[in-house]
N, C-alpha and C positions, 0 to 999 in steps of 0.2 A: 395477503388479503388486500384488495381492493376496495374503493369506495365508488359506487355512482354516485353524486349530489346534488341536486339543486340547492341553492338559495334564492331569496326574492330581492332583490334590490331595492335600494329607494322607492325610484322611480317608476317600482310596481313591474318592471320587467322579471324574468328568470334567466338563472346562469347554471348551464349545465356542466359538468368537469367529472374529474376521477382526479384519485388520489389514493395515498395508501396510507396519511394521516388525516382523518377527516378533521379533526377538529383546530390541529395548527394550520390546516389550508382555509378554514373558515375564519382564524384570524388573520391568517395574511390577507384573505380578502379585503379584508375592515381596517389593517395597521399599515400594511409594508409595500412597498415597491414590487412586492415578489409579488402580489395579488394579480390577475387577469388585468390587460387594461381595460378589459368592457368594466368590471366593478370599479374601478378606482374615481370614475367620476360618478357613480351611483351607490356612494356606502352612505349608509350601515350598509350590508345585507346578513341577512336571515336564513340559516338553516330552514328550510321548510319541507324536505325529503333526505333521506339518503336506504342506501343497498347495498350489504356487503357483496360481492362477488370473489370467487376463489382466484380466475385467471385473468391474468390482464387481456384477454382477447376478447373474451367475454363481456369485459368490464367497460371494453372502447363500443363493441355492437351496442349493448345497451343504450350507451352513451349516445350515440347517434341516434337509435331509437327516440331517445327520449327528445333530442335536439329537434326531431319532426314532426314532434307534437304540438296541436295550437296552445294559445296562450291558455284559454279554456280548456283544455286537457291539463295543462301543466298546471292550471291553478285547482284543480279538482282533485288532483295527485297530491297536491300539496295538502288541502286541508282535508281529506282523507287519512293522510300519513301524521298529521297533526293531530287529530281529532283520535284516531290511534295509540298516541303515547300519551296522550289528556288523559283517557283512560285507564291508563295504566298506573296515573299517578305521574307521568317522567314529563319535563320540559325536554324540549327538542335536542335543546344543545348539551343533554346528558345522553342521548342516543348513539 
């Protein structure tokens, strides 16, 4: 299983990735050297989406997909996907 993700950065930008541990890759974004360099000068960052997907082929289109959307799409996505697991009762970082 695959992960598509955004987080939101500090600095109000978004970081799109895959992964197949969503939630130790959202701490390395935040703790370690392993983090992307785009985050490492912009932490915290914030879970604000993610999407399981089955293949990793799938899981990279997405990924692009999602890399081409404006900031404005991505932030609509975000609190969408947010406003979603509010919902449900869950914070982000239990999804």
């Amino acid at each position: 299983m695959y992960f598509v993700y955004m987080v939101k950065c500090n600095d109000g930008s978004y970081y799109t990735g895959v992964t197949t541990h969503l939630m130790q890759r959202v701490k390395a974004h935040n703790s370690s050297a392993k983090g992307a360099k785009y985050t490492r000068s912009r932490r915290p960052v914030h879970l604000v989406y993610s999407e399981p997907i089955l293949h990793k082929s799938a899981a990279l289109s997405r990924e692009y997909a999602l890399k081409r959307l404006s900031h404005a799409e991505k932030a609509a996505m975000a609190e969408a996907w947010l406003q979603y697991h509010k919902s449900l009762g869950e914070k982000a970082e239990d999804s």
